[in-house]
C-alpha positions as CSV (number, residue, x, y, z in Angstrom):
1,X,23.4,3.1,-74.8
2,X,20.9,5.8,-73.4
3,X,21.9,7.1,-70.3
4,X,19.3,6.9,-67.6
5,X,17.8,8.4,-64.5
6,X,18.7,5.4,-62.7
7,X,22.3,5.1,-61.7
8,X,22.9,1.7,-59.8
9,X,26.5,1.6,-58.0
10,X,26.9,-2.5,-59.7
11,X,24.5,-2.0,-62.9
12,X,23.4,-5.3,-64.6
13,X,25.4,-6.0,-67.7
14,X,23.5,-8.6,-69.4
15,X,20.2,-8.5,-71.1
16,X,17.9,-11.7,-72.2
17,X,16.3,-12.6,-75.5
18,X,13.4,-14.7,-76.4
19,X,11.0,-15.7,-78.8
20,X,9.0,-18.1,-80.3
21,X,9.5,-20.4,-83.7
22,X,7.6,-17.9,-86.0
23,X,5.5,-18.7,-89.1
24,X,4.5,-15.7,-91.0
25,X,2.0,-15.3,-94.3
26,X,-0.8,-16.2,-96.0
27,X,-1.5,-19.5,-96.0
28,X,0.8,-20.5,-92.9
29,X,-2.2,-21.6,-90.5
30,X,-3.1,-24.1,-93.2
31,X,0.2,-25.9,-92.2
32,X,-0.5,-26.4,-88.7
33,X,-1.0,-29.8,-88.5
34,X,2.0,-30.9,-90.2
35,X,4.2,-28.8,-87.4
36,X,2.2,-30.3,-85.0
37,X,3.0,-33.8,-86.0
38,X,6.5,-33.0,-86.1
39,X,6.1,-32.9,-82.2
40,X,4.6,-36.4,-82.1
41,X,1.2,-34.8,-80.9
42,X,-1.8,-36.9,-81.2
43,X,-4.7,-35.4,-79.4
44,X,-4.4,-31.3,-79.6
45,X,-7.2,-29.1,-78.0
46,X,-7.9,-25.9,-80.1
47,X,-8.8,-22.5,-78.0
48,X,-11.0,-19.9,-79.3
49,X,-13.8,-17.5,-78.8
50,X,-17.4,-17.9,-79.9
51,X,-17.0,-14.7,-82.5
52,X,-13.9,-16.4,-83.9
53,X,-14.9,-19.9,-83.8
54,X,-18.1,-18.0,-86.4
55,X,-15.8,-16.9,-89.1
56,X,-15.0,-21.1,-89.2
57,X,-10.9,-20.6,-89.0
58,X,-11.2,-22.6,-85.8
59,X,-12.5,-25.4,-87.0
60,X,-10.6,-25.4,-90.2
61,X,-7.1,-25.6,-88.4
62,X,-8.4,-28.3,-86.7
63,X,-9.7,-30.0,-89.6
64,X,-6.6,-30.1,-91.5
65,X,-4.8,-32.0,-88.2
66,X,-7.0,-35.3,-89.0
67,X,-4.3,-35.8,-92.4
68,X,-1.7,-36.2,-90.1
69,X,-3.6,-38.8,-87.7
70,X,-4.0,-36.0,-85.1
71,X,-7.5,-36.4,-82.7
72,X,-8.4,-32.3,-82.5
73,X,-11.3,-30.7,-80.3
74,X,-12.3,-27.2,-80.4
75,X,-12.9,-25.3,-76.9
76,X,-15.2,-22.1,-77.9
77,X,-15.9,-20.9,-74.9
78,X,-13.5,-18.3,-74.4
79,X,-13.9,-14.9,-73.2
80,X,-13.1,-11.7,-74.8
81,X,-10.7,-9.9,-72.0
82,X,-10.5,-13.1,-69.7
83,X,-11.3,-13.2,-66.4
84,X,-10.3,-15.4,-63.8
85,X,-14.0,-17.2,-63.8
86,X,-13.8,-17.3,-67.8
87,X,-10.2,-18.8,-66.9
88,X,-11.5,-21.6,-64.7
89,X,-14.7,-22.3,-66.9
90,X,-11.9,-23.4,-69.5
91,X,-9.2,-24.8,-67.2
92,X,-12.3,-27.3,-66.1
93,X,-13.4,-28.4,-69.5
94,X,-9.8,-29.0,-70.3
95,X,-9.2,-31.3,-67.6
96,X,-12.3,-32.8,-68.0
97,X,-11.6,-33.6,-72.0
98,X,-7.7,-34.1,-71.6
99,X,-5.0,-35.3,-71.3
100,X,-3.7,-33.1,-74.5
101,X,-0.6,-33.5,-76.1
102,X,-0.2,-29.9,-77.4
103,X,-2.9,-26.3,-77.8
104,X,-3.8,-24.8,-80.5
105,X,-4.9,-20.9,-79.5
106,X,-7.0,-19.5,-82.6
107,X,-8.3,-15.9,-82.2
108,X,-7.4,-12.8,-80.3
109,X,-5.1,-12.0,-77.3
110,X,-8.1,-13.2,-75.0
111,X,-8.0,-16.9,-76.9
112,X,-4.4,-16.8,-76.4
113,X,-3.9,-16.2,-73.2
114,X,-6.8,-18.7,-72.3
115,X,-5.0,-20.8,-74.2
116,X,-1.6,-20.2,-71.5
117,X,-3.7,-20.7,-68.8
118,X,-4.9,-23.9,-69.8
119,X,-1.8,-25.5,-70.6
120,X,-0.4,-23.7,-67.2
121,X,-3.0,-25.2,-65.4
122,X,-3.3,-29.3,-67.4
123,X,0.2,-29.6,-67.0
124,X,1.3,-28.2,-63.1
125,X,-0.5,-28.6,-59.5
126,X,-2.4,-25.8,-58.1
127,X,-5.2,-23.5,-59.2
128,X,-5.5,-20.1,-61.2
129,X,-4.4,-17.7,-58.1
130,X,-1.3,-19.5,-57.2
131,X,0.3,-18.5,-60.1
132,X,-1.5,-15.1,-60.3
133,X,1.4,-12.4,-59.9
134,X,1.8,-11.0,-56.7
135,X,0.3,-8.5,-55.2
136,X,-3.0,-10.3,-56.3
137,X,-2.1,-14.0,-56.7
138,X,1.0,-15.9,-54.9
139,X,3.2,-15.7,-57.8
140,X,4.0,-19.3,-58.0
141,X,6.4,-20.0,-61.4
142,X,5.8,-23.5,-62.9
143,X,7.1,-26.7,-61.9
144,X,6.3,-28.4,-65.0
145,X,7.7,-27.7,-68.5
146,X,4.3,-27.1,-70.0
147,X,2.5,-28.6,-73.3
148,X,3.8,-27.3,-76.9
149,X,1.4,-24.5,-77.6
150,X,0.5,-22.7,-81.1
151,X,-0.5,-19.3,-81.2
152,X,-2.4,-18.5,-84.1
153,X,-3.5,-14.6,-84.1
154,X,-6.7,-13.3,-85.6
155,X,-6.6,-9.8,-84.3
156,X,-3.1,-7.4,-85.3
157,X,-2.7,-6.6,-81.7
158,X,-1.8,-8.0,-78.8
159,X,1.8,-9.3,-79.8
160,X,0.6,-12.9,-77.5
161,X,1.9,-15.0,-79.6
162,X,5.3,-13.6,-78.7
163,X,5.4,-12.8,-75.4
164,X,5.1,-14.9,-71.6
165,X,2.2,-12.9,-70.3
166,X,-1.4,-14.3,-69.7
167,X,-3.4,-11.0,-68.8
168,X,-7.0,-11.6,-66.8
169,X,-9.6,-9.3,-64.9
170,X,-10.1,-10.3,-61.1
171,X,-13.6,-9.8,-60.8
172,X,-13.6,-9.7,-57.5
173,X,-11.4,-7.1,-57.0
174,X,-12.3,-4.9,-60.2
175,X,-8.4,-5.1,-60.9
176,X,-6.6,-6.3,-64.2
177,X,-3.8,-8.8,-63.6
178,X,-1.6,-11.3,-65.2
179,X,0.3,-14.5,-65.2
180,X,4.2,-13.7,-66.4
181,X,6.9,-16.4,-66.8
182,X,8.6,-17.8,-69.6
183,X,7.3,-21.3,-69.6
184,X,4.2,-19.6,-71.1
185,X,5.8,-18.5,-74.0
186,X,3.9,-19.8,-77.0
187,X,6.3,-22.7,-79.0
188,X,5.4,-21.7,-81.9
189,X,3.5,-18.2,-83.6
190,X,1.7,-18.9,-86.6
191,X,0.6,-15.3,-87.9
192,X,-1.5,-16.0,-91.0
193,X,-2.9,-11.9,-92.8
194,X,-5.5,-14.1,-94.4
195,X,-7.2,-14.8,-91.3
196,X,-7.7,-10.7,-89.9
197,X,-9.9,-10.2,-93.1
198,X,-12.7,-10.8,-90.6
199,X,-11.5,-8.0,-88.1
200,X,-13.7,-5.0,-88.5
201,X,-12.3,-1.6,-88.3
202,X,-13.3,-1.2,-84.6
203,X,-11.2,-4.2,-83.1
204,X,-8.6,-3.0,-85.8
205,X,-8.2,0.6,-84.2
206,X,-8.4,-0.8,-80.7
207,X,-6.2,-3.9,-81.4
208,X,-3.6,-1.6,-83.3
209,X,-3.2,0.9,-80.6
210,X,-2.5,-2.1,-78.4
211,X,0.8,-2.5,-81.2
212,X,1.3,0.6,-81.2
213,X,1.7,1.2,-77.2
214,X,3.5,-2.3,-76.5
215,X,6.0,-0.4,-79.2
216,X,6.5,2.8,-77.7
217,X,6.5,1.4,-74.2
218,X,9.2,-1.1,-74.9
219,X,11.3,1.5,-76.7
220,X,10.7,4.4,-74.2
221,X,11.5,1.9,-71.1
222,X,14.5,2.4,-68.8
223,X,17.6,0.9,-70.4
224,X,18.6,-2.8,-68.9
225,X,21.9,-1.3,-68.1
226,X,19.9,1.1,-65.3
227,X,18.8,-2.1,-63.3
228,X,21.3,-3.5,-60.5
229,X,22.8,-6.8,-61.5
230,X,21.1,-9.9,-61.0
231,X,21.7,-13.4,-60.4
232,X,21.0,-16.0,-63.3
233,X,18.0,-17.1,-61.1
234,X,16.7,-13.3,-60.7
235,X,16.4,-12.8,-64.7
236,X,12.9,-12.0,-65.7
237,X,11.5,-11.6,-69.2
238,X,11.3,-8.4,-69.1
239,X,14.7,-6.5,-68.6
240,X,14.5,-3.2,-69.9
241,X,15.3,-1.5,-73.4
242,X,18.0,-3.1,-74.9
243,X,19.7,-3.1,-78.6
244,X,17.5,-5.9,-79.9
245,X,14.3,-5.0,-78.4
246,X,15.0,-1.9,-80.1
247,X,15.3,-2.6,-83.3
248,X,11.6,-4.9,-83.4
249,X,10.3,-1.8,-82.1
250,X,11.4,0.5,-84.2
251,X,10.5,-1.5,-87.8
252,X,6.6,-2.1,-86.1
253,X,6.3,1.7,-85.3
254,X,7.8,2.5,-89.5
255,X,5.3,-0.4,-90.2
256,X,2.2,1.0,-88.7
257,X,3.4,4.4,-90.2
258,X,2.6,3.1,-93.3
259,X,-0.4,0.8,-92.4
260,X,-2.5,1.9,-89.3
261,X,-5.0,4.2,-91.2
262,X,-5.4,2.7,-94.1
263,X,-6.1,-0.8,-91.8
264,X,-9.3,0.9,-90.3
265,X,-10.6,3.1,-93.3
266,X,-10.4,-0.3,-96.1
267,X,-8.8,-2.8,-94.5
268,X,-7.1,-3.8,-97.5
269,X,-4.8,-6.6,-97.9
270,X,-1.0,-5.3,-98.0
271,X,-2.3,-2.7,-94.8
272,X,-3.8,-6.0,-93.6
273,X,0.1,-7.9,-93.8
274,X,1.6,-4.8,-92.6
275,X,-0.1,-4.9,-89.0
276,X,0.0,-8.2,-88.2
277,X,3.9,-8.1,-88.9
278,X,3.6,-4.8,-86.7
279,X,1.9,-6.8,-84.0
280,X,4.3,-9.5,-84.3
281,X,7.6,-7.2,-84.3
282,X,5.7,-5.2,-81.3
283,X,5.6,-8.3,-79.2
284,X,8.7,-9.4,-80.0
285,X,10.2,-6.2,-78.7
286,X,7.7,-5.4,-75.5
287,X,7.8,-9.4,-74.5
288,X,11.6,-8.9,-73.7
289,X,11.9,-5.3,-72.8
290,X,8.6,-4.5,-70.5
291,X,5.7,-2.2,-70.9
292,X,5.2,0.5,-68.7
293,X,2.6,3.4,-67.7
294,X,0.2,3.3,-70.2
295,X,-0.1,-0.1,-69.6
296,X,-0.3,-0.1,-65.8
297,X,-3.0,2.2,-66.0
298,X,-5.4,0.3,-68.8
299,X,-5.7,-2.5,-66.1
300,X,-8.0,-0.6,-64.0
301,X,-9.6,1.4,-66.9
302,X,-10.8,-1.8,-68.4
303,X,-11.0,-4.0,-64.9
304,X,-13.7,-1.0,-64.0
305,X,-15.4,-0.4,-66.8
306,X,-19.2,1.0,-66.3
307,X,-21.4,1.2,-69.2
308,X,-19.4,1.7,-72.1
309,X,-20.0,-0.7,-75.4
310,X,-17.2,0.1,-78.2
311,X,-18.2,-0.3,-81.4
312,X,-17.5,-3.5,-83.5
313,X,-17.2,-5.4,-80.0
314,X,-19.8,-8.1,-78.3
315,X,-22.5,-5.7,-77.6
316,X,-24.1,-8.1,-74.5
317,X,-21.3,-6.5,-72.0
318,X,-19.9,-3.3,-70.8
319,X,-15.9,-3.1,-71.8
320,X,-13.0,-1.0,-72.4
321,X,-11.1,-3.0,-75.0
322,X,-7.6,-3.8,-74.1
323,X,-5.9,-1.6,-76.8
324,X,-8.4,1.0,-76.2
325,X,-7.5,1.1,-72.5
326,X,-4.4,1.1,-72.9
327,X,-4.3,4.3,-76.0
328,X,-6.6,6.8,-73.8
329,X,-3.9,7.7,-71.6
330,X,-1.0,7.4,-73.2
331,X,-0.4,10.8,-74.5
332,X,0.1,12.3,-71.2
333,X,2.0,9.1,-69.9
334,X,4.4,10.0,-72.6
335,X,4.5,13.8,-72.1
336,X,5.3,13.0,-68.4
337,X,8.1,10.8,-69.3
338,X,9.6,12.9,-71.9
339,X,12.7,14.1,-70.3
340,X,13.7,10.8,-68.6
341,X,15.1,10.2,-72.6
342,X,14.2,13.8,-75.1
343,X,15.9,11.7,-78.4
344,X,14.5,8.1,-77.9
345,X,10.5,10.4,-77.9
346,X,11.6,12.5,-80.4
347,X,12.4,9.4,-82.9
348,X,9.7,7.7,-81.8
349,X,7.0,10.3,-83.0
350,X,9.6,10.6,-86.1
351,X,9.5,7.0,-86.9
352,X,5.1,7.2,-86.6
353,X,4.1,9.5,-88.8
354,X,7.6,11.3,-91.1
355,X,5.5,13.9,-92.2
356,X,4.4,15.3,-88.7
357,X,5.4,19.0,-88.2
358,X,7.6,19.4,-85.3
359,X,6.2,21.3,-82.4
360,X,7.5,24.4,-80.8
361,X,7.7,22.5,-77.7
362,X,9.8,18.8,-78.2
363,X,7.8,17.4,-75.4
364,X,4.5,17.8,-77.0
365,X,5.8,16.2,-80.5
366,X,4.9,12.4,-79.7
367,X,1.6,13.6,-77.9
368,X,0.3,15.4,-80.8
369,X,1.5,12.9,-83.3
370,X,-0.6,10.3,-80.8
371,X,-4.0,12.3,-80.6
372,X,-3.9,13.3,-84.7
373,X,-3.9,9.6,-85.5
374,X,-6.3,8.5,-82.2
375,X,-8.7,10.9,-83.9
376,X,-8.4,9.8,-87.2
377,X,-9.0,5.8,-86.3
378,X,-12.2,7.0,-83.9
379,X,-10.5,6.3,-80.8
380,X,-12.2,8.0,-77.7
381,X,-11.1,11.3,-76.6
382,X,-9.8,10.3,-73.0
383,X,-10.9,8.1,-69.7
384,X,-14.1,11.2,-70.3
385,X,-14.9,9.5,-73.5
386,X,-15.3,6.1,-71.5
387,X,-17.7,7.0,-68.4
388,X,-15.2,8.2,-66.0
389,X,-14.8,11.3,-63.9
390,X,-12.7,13.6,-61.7
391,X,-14.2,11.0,-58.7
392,X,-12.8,7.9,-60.0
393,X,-9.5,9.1,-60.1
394,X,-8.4,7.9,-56.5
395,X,-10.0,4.1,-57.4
396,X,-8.0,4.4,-60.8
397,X,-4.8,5.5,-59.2
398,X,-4.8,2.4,-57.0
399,X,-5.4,0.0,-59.5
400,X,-2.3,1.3,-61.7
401,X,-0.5,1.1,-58.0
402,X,-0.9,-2.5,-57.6
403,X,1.2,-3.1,-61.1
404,X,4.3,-2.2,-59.9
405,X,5.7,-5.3,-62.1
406,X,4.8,-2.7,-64.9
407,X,6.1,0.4,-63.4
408,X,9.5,-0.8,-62.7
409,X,9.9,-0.6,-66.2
410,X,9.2,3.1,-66.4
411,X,11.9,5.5,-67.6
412,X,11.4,7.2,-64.5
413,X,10.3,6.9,-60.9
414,X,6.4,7.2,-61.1
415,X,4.2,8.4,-57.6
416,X,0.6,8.4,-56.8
417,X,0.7,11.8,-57.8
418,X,2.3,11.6,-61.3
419,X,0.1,8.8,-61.7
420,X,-3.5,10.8,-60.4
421,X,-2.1,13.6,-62.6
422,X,-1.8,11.4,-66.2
423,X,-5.4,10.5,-65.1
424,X,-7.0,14.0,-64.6
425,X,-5.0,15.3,-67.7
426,X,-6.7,12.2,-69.8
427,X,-10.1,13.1,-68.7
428,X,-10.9,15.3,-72.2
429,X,-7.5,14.5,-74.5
430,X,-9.2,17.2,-77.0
């Protein structure tokens, strides 16, 4: 086990392990409605976005439920990065419409997690912010076991169908936030290649360096062995790099080794099947172990976004894509937490791309190995490369404060001022 700059007098012993049933390859979201009736379901409400409910997926997986006597409606209106408002608008029509035996979510991380909250919210008292995590929101855990819910990705990315997060922006307070417990863990993943011949090479660049992160982050997080025991009632998800997390996160970073590039330049088929199993592995390594710094920052990157429109997104808003947010400072988050673990960096940039030449220094190996391939997928060149400046550094540095749910995770203790520094260093990454 890795040692760690933690060193807890009673350290915690155990680690924790979950997942959802998982359906994987082409042709597995045309079996949706017979799982579903295997549940007894008879009235299912199907989540998606107005981009994905175009390409006709949607309604097809919904279609196919009426064979198996199941009522289906489709609910289009969801938002591409949720916010709380988005949220509401689709906790509303759901209560309106219900009662609903099980969700379908068919699209992206932002149907998905719409999808959580719904159920969340049809199924337990209380509105959106009680269950917010804390510092923003109260916190609250359900009381309710909550509906059976399908995740069915579009996007090779987020890892949601794996994981108990629902991530939203708080418009109000320009910060990027989430709902975490393990209730919200999808029932079952249904990860279908057929259905990301749709994504375009934008959303597939920013989408994959959202895999590639949640992969890193999970392996390069401080070892559950470095936390001080808990009581059974104390566990959360996410406990820290552990032997199994590992090994997910290993196979998705050797996956999008040989898959990532060619995803974006042609898209083709087999680099097509290789991400979305990448996303899937990602998220079934991250949703266990924890995400950390690069993360924690890409709240407030996106959550404040000015007037930047990425290519291959909605053009009618300003955003900083999830993935995209996260990737732009990542290399320096890694270069600062290089010597909490030397080896567990060094494979990691080893297991991404073989055929990388070593650097003279072993602390810029994973850095370079990020930038080479952020340039070669047309990711922007740092927070620069998305609107900000030197002056938006303090606002920035307290929205990555605010996620210390994140930054526990961190190999190593993180401060305003390691955190400021990441920033400034990310301005211009070349």
């Amino acid at each position: 086990m890795t040692t760690s700059v933690y060193q807890p007098a009673d350290p915690e012993s155990v680690f924790t392990y979950g997942a959802p049933r998982l359906k994987f390859g082409v042709g597995a979201a045309d079996e949706i409605g017979y799982d579903l009736s295997e549940t007894g379901a008879r009235r299912v409400l199907v989540v998606t976005d107005p981009g994905v409910a175009a390409t006709g997926h949607p309604q097809r997986v919904a279609d196919q439920m009426g064979q198996f006597g199941i009522e289906a409606h489709v609910f289009d209106g969801a938002h591409v990065e949720p916010t709380d408002e988005s949220l509401q608008i689709a906790v509303d029509w759901a209560r309106e419409h219900g009662p609903w035996d099980a969700i379908v979510a068919v699209g992206g991380g932002s149907s998905i997690d719409t999808a959580k909250a719904v159920d969340l919210l049809t199924t337990n008292p209380g509105e959106l912010m009680d269950y917010v995590n804390k510092p923003v929101g109260e916190g609250r855990a359900p009381v309710n076991p909550l509906a059976p819910l399908v995740a069915v990705p579009t996007t090779t990315g987020t890892g949601a169908e794996s994981t108990t997060i629902c991530v939203l922006d708080v418009l109000a307070l320009k910060v990027k936030t989430g709902i975490s417990h393990p209730r919200l863990r999808p029932t079952m993943a249904v990860v279908d290649p057929a259905l990301t011949r749709t994504q375009p090479a934008g959303v597939t660049a920013a989408s994959g360096m959202d895999i590639l992160c949640h992969a890193l982050e999970s392996y390069t997080a401080r070892p559950y062995t470095s936390y001080d025991r808990k009581r059974p009632e104390e566990r959360v998800p996410y406990c820290g790099s552990n032997p199994i997390a590992d090994m997910w996160s290993e196979k998705a970073l050797s996956l999008l080794a040989e898959s990532f590039r060619r995803a974006v330049r042609d898209g083709d088929d087999d680099a097509r099947a290789k991400m979305a199993m990448a996303a899937t592995f990602a998220g079934m390594g991250f949703g266990n172990a924890g995400v950390h710094i690069p993360h924690a920052n890409a709240y407030p990157i996106a959550g404040r976004v000015k007037d930047f429109h990425p290519k291959d997104y909605p053009a009618d808003e300003p955003m900083v894509p999830h993935g995209m947010s996260v990737s732009l400072t990542a290399p320096e988050a890694f270069r600062f937490t290089f010597d909490a673990d030397p080896g567990r960096h060094l494979r990691a940039a080893r297991l991404l791309d073989p055929r990388a030449e070593e650097t003279g220094d072993p602390a810029e190996f994973l850095p370079t190995v990020l930038t080479a391939l952020m340039r070669d997928i047309d990711i922007p060149g740092g927070i620069g490369a998305v609107g900000y400046d030197e002056g938006d550094i303090p606002d920035l540095v307290d929205g990555t404060m605010k996620q210390q749910r994140l930054l526990a995770t961190a190999p190593k203790p993180v401060t305003e001022d390691d955190v400021a520094g990441i920033y400034r260093r990310s301005l211009s990454l070349w």
